[in-house]
LORO-967742 format. One record per residue (C-alpha): residue number from 1; residue in one letter; x, y, z. Coordinates in steps of 0.001 Angstrom, whole numbers, plus 500000, padded with zeros to 6 digits. Each point is the difference from the previous one (the first is absolute). Example, Ala and Ser with C-alpha at 12.3 -4.5 7.8 and 13.67 -1.06 7.14 Angstrom:
% LORO-967742
1, a, 512300, 495500, 507800
2, s, 501370, 503440, 499340
% end
This chain:
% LORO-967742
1, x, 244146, 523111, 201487
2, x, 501483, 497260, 497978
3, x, 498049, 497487, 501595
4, x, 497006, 501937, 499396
5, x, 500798, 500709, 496340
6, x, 500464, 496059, 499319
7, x, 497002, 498892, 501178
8, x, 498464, 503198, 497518
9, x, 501571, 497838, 496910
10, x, 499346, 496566, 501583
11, x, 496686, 501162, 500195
12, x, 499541, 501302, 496458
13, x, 501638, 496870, 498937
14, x, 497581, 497549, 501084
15, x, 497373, 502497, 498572
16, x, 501892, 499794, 496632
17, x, 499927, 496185, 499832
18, x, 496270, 499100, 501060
19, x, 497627, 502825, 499432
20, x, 499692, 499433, 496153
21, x, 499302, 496673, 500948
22, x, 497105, 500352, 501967
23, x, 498554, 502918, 498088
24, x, 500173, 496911, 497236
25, x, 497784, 497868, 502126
26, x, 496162, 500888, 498639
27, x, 501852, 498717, 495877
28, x, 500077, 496326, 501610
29, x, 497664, 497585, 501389
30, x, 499162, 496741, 499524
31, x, 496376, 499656, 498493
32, x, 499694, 499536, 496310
33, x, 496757, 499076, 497961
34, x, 501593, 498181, 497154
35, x, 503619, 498310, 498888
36, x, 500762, 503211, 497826
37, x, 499472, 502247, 503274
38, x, 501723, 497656, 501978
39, x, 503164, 500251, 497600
40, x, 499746, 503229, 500114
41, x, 500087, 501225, 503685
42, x, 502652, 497048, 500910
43, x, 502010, 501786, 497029
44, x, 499244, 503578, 502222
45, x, 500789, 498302, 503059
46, x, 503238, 498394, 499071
47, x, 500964, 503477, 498673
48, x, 499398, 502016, 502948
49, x, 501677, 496823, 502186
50, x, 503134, 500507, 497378
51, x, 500322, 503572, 500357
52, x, 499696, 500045, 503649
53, x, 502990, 497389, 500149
54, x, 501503, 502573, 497262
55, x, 500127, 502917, 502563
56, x, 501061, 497993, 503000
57, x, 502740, 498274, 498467
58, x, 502425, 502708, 499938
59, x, 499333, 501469, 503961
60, x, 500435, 496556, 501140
61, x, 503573, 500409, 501041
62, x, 499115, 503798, 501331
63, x, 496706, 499052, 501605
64, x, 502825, 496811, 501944
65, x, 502137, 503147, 500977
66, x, 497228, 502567, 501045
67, x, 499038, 497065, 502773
68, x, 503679, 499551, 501279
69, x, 500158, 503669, 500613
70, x, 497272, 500075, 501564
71, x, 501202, 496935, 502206
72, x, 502903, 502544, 500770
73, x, 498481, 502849, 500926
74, x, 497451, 497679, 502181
75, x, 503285, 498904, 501390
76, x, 501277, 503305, 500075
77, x, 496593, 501382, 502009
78, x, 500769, 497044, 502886
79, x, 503761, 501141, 500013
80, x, 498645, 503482, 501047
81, x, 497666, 499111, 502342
82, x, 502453, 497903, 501519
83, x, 502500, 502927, 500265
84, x, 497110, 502493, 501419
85, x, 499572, 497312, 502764
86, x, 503584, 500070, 500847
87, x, 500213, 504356, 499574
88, x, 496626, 499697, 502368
89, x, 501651, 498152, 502358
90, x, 503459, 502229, 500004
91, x, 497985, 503023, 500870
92, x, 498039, 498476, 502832
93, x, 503677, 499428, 501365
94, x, 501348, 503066, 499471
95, x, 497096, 501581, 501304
96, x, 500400, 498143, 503292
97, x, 503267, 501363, 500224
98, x, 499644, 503518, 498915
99, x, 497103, 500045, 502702
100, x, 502571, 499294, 502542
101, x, 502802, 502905, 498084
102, x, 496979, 502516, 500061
103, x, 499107, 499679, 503698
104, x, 503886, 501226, 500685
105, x, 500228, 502426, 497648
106, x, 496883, 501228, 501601
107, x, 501528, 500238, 502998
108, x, 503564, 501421, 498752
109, x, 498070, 503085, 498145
110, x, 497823, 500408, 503550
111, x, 503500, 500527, 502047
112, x, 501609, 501467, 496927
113, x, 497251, 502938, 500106
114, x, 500137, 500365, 504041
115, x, 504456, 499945, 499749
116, x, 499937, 502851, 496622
117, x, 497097, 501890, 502255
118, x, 501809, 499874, 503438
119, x, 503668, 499794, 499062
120, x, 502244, 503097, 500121
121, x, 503185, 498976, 498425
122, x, 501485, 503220, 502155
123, x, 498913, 498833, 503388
124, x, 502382, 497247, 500620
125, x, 502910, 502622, 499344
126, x, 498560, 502565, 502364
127, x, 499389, 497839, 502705
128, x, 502973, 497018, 499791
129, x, 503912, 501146, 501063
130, x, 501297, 496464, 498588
131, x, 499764, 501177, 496085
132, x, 501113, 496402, 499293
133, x, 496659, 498343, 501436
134, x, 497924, 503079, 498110
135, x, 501516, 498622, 496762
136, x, 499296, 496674, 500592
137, x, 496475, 500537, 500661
138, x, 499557, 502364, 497053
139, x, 501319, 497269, 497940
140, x, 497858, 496936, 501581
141, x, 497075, 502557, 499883
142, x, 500627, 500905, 495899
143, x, 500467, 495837, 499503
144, x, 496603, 499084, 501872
145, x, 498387, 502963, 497686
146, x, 502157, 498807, 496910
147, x, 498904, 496061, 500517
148, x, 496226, 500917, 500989
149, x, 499788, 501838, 496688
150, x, 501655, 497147, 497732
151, x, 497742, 497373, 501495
152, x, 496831, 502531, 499724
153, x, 501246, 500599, 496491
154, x, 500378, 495745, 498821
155, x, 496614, 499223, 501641
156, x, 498554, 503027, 498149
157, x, 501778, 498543, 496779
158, x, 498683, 496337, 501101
159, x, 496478, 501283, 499972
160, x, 500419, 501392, 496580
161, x, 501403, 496543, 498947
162, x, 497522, 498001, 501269
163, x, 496764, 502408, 499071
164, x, 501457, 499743, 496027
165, x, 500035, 496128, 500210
166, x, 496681, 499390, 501650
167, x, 498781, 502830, 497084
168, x, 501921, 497941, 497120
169, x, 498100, 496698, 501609
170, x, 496978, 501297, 499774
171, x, 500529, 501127, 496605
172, x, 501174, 496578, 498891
173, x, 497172, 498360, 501222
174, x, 497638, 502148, 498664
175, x, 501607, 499518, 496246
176, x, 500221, 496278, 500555
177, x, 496543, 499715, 500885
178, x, 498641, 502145, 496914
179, x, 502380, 497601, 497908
180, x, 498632, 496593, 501604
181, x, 496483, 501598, 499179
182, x, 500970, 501170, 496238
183, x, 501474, 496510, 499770
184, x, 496827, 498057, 500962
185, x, 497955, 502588, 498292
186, x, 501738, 499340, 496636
187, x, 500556, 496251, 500675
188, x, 496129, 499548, 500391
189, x, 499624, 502183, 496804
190, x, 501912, 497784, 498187
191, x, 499130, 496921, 501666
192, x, 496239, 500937, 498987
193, x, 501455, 500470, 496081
194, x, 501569, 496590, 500245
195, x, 496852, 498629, 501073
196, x, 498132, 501339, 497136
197, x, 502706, 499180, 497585
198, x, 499762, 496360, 501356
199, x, 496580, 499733, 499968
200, x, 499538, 501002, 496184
201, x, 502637, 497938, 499383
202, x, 497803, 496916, 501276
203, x, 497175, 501410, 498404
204, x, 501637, 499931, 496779
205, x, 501769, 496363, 500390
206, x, 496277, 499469, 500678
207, x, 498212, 501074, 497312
208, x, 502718, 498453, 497941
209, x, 499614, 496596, 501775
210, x, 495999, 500286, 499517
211, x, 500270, 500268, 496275
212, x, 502392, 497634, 499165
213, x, 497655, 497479, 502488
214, x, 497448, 500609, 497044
215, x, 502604, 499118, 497146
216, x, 501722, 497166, 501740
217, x, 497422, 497197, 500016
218, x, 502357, 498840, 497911
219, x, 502500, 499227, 502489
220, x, 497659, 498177, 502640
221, x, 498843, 497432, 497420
222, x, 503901, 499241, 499003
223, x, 500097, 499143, 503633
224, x, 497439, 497943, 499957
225, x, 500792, 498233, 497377
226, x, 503401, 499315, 501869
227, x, 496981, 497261, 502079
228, x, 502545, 500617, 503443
229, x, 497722, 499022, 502774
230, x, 499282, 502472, 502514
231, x, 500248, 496779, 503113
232, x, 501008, 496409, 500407
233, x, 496883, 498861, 499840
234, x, 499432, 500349, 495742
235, x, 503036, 496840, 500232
236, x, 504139, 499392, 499476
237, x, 501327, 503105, 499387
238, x, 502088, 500027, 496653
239, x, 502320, 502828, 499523
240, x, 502788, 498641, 497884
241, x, 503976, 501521, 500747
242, x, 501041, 501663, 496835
243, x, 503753, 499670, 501166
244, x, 499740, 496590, 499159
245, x, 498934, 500573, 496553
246, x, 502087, 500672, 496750
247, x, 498456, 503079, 497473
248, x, 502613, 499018, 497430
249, x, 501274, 503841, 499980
250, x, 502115, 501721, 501449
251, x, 500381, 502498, 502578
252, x, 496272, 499368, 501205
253, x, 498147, 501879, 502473
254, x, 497142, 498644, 501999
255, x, 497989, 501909, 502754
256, x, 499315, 498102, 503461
257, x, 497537, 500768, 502170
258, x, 499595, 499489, 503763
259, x, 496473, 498142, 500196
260, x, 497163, 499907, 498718
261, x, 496746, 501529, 500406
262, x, 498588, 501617, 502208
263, x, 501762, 500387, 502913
264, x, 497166, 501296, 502510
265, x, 499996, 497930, 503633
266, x, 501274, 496794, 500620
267, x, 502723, 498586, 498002
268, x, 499177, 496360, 499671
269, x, 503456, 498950, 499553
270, x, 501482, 502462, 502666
271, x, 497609, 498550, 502416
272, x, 501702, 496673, 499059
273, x, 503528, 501591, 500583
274, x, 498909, 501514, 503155
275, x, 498556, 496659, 501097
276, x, 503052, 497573, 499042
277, x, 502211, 503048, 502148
278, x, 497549, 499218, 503034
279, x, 497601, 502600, 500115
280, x, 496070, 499699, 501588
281, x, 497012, 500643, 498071
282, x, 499195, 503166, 501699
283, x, 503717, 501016, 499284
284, x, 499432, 499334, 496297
285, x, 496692, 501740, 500142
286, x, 501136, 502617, 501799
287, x, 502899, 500889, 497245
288, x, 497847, 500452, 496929
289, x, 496974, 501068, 501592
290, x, 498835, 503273, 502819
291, x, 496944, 498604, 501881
292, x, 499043, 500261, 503631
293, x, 499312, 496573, 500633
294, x, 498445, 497033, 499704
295, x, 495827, 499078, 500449
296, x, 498420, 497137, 499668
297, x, 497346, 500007, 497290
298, x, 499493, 496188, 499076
299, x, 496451, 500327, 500037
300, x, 499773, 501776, 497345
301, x, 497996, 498474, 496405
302, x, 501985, 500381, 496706
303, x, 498662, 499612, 496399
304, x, 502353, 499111, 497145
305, x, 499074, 500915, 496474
306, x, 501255, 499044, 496710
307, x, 500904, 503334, 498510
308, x, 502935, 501888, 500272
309, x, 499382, 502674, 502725
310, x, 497500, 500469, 502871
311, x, 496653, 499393, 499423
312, x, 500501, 499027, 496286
313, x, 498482, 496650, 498327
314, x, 497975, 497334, 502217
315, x, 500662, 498894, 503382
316, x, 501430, 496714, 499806
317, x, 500385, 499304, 503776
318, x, 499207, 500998, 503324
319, x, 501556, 499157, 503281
320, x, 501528, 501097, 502889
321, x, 503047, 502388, 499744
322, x, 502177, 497276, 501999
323, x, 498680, 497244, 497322
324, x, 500618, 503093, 497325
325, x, 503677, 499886, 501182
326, x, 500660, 496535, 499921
327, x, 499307, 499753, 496452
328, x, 502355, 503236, 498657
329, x, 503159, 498413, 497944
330, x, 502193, 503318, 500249
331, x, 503223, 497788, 501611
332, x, 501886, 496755, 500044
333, x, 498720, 498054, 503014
334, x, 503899, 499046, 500121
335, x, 500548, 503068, 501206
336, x, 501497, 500952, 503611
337, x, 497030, 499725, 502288
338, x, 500035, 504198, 501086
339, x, 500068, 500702, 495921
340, x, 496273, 497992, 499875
341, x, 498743, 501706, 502834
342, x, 501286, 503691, 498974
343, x, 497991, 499011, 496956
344, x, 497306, 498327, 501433
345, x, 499243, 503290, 501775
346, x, 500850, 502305, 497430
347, x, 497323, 497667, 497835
348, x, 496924, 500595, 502520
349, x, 501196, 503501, 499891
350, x, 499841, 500985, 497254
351, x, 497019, 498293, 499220
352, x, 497807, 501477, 502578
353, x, 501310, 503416, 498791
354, x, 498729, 499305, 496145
355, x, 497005, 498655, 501016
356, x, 498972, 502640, 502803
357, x, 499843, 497653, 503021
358, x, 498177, 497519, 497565
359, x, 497146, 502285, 498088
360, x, 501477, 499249, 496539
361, x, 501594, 497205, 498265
362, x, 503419, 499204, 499468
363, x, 502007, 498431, 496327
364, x, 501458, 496482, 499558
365, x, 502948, 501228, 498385
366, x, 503519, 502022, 500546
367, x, 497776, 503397, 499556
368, x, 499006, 499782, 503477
369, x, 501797, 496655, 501537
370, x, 500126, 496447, 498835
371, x, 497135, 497753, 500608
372, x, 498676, 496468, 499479
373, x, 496923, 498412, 501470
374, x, 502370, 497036, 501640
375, x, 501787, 500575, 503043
376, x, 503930, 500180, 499465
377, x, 500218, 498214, 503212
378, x, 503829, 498449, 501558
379, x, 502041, 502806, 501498
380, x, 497566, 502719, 498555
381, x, 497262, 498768, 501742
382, x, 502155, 499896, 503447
383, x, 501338, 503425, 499432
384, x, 495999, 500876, 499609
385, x, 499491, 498650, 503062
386, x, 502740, 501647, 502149
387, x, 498814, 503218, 498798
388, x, 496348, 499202, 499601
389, x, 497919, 503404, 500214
390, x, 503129, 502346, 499980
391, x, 499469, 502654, 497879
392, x, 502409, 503629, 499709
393, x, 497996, 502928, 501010
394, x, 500421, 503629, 500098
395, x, 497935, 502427, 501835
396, x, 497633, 496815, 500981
397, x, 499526, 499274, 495973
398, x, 501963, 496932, 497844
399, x, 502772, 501530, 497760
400, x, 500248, 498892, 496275
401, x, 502976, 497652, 500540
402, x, 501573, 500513, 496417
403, x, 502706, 497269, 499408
404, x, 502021, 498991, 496858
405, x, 502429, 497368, 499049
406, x, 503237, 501999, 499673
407, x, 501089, 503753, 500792
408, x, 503430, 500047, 499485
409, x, 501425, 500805, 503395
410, x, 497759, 503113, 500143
411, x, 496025, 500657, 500853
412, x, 498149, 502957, 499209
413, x, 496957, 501810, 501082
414, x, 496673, 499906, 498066
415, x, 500192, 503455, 498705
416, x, 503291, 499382, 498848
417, x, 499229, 497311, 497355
418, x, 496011, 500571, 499139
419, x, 499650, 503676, 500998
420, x, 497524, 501208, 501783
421, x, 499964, 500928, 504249
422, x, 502475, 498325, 501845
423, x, 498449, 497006, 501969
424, x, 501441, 500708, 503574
425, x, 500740, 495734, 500159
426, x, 502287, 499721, 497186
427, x, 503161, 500990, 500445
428, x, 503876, 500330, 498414
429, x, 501667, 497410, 500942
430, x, 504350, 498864, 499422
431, x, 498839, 496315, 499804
432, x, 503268, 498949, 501302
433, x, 501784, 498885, 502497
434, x, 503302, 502826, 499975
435, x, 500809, 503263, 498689
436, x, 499880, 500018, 496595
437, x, 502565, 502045, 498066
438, x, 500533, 498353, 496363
439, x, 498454, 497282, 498039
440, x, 502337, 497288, 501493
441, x, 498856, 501204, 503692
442, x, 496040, 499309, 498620
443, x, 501226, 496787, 498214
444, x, 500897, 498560, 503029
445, x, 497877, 501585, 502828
446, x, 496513, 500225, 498584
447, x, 497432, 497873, 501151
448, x, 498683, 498963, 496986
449, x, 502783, 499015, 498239
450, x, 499423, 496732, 499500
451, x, 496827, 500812, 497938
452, x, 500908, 499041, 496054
453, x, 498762, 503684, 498825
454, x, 502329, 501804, 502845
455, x, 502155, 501220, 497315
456, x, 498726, 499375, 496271
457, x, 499739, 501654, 496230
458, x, 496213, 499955, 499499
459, x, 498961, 499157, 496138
460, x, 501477, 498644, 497107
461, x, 500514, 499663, 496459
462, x, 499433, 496761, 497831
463, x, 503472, 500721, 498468
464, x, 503266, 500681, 501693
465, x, 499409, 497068, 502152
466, x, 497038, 500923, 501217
467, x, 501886, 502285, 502631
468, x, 499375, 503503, 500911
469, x, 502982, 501180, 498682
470, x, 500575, 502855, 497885
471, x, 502272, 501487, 497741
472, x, 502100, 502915, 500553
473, x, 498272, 501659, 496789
474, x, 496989, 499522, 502212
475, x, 501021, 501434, 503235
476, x, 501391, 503333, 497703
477, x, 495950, 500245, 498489
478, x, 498653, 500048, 503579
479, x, 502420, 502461, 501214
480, x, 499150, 502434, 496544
481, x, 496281, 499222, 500982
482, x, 500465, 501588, 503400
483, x, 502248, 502873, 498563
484, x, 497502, 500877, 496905
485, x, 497045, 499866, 502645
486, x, 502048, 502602, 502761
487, x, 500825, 502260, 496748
488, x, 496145, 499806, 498595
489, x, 497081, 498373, 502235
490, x, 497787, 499980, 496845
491, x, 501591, 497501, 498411
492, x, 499242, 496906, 502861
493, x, 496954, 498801, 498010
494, x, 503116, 498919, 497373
495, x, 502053, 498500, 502385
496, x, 498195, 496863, 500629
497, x, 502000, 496449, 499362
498, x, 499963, 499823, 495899
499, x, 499321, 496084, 499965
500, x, 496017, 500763, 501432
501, x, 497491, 501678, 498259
502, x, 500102, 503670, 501732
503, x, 497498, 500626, 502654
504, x, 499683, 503653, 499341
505, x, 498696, 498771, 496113
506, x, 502611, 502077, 498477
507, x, 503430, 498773, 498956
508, x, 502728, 498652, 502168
509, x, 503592, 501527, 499080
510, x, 502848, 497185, 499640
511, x, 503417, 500548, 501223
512, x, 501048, 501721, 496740
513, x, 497048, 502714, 500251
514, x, 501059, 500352, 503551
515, x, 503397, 500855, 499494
516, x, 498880, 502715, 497177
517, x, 497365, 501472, 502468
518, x, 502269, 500117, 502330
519, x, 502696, 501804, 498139
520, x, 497676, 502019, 498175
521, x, 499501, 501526, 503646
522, x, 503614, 500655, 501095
523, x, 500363, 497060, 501427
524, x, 503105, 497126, 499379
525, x, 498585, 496745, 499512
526, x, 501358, 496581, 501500
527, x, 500926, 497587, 497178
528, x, 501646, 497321, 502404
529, x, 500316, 499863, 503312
530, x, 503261, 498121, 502008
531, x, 498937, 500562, 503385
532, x, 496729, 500459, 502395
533, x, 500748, 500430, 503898
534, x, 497080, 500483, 502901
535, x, 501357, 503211, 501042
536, x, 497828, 500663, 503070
537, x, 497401, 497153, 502152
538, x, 498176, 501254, 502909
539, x, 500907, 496865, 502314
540, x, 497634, 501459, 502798
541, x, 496828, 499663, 497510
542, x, 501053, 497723, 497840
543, x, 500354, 502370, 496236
544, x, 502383, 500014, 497513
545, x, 500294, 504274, 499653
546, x, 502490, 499728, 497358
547, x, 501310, 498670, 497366
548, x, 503154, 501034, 497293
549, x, 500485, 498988, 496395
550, x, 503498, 500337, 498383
551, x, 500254, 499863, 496239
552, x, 501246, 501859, 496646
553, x, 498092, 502735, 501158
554, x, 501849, 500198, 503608
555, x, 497575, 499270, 503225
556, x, 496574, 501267, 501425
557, x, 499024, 499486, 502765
558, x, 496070, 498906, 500781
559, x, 497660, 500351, 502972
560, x, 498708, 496060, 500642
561, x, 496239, 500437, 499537
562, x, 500773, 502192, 497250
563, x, 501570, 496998, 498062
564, x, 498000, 496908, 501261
565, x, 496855, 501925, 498868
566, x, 501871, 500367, 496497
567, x, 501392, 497094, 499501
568, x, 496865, 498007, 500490
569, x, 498295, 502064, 497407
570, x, 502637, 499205, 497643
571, x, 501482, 496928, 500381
572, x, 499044, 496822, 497831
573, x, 497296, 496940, 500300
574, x, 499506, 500256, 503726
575, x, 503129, 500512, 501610
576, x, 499829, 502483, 503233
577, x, 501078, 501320, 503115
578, x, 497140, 499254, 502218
579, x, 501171, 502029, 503445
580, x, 501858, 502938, 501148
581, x, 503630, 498573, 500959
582, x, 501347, 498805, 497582
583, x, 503366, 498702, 498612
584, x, 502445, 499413, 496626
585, x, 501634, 496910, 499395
586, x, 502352, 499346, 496444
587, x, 501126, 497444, 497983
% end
């Protein structure tokens, strides 16, 4: 009954917590015809996402302990069963040996019946002269009778015994299987409402997402202007170390990132790592890439144009895709032999992918791969050579063989960095060579960690030593920024960094307005901070999930995204964090 009755207010519980939700569902979606529509339903969508996170906050901690009872009773249930097993058992035994009891007793009551029927207790004295043998006998006579009845009587009781227990089994297994049946019935119930909850809950992150994609141009040409090549072959990488550099202030906070853009297939320095630690070209491939195998498709014509994407500008040669290969400058010919050929294969590739087997043209530049009409020749042209027609293929077709210069210690699927379908070759990758459980683990282990934008503050400012350093007055805005926006998703469009004309054509609040806004709400506003900690990094991924800021106005704690999305809207000139695991450093 008890069970039965929690799993009643378990039920209505979860019914509580998510059906407003979902009955919110047709007030948000994310199509909007102009910037004042689009303003307005992220403002209604940030709402209903604030007072869903409202009504769960407080059944967090009761929702935890509704699932550890039900753990116990689950445990409970296979307690029980356990102990029917073992009752189950005990009565097959005792039935074996009653069986045996019952076939006496049968026989005891048979001659009891024919001795009370036949016996004349007067007989023995009419017919004996020895009175002292008549007594005896009428004595062993009434202890037979006496004995035959007590053992007729415990069997009798036995029966009794063991009819009750086999009726109390059956019983117990009957109300254990209507509870295992209430408890999947109600499990599934509120699995389903789970489901539903979870599912608006994507919609809405969604719908969010979509409409701040439409506001947030903004943020893709700051990283562009940031100029980080996406491969080795746009030249030197030049990522300066911050660490080295003096702000003039102090304490100074600077935000490193783990690589640089974009992350999707093969790491160009990992495949260097994994080549100076021994490893094949098919190993190296093999890591970064899924793909069934290798075909040769040498044969095949290729058309390079002087645009910027496929089939863009004029063709400015034409050759054959082994003569196309010998002329891409993506890596240093110094490199470890297996590096060029991992490359040299990922190069024909990927190029028979973006061309369709040779139907369209191909760019010159780092948009598609590196080009120029002379052959690199040296160790690039051997490496050519040793893998001349390979190309990766999947399901009999070339893959698109993304590569980039430097991921950080961690790849990611397509999907995850451009959006989109998942394409089933690219995969998440711990571009190391060890478990990886803290920074120092990844500083050491990961394969591209001799590339000089492994670990590196991206932007700067003419002043302040040119550095990415910044202030602790600085750090307190971006944490207001991310408060005001939680308490009030209308006012993003203000929120913008103040030394940039604002995107949104309205104007962009400074720290001051910030910290009014934000009070003005109920909220207490950071005026310095004096410590930021990464509270939480997914080291299987490759995310920071968490960072805390400590100032006068205590410590909150921020989801990762949630502040690298932020702080690149609001932080000065150009300075950024360009990827999703991030770090601190201070001076």
């Amino acid at each position: 009954m008890k069970f039965s009755r929690f799993l009643s207010i378990f039920l209505l519980a979860v019914i509580i917590l998510f059906t407003p939700s979902v009955a919110l569902a047709q007030s948000c979606d994310g199509n909007c015809g102009d910037r004042d529509e689009c303003l307005r339903k992220i403002e209604k969508c940030q709402e209903e996402w604030n007072q869903m996170e409202k009504a769960k906050a407080p059944h967090v901690s009761a929702l935890a302990k509704m699932e550890a009872d039900i753990a116990a009773f689950q445990a409970s249930i296979k307690k029980i069963e356990a102990d029917l097993v073992k009752k189950a058992a005990a009565i097959l035994v005792a039935e074996d040996e009653l069986s045996d009891a019952l076939a006496l007793a049968t026989r005891r009551i048979a001659a009891l019946y024919r001795r009370t029927q036949t016996y004349n207790p007067l007989l023995p004295f009419l017919t004996s002269t020895n009175v002292g043998s008549v007594l005896r006998a009428f004595t062993y006579q009434h202890v037979v009778i006496d004995e035959d009845k007590k053992l007729i009587g415990q069997t009798a009781v036995s029966i009794r015994d063991l009819e009750t227990r086999k009726a109390e089994l059956e019983k117990e297994r009957i109300t254990l299987g209507t509870l295992k049946e209430d408890l999947d019935r109600r499990a599934a119930s509120v699995r389903k409402l789970v489901g539903e909850a979870s599912a608006y809950q994507s919609k809405l992150s969604s719908a969010i997402a979509a409409l701040s994609a439409k506001q947030q141009s903004f943020l893709a040409a700051k990283l562009s202007g940031l100029n980080l090549p996406s491969s080795l072959g746009a030249g030197p990488l030049y990522c300066t170390d911050d660490r080295n550099l003096n702000p003039g202030f102090s304490p100074a906070f600077a935000f490193f990132t783990y690589g640089i853009p974009h992350r999707v297939g093969m790491n160009q320095y990992g495949a260097l790592g994994r080549a100076n630690d021994g490893h094949s070209y098919d190993r190296i491939l093999r890591a970064y890439f899924n793909f069934d195998d290798y075909q040769d498709k040498g044969g095949i014509t290729i058309k390079v144009n002087n645009g910027n994407g496929v089939n863009q500008g004029s063709v400015i040669w034409t050759g054959s895709l082994e003569e196309y290969v010998k002329r891409i400058y993506e890596v240093p010919a110094s490199w470890p032999a297996e590096a060029l050929k991992a490359q040299a294969i990922a190069a024909r590739s990927y190029a028979l992918y973006s061309t369709d087997n040779g139907n369209n043209s191909i760019c010159a530049t780092q948009s598609c791969q590196v080009f120029k009409t002379d052959p690199k020749g040296g160790a690039w042209d051997q490496a050519v050579n040793d893998t001349s027609g390979k190309v990766m293929v999947q399901g009999g077709a070339a893959i698109a063989a993304w590569f980039s210069s430097t991921d950080g210690g961690y790849t990611f699927q397509n999907n995850d960095v451009w959006g989109g379908s998942h394409r089933s070759w690219t995969k998440r990758t711990r571009d190391a060579n060890g478990d990886i459980s803290s920074f120092s683990d990844l500083q050491s282990k990961a394969y591209d960690r001799s590339s000089p934008c492994f670990y590196a503050a991206q932007g700067f400012r003419n002043e302040y030593g040119k550095s990415a350093w910044l202030k602790s007055e600085e750090v307190a805005d971006m944490a207001n920024v991310i408060l005001l926006a939680r308490k009030d998703g209308g006012t993003k469009e203000h929120l913008y960094q103040p030394d940039k004309p604002n995107p949104a054509g309205t104007d962009t609040w400074d720290r001051d307005r910030v910290k009014a806004e934000l009070k003005s709400r109920g909220g207490t506003p950071f005026n310095s901070v004096s410590g930021i900690s990464i509270s939480g990094v997914d080291w299987g991924l490759g995310r920071t999930t968490g960072i805390t800021i400590s100032g006068d106005a205590g410590s909150v704690t921020f989801e990762g995204s949630e502040f690298k999305d932020f702080f690149n809207l609001r932080a000065p000139a150009n300075i950024q964090i360009v990827g999703p695991l991030f770090n601190i450093e201070r001076k």
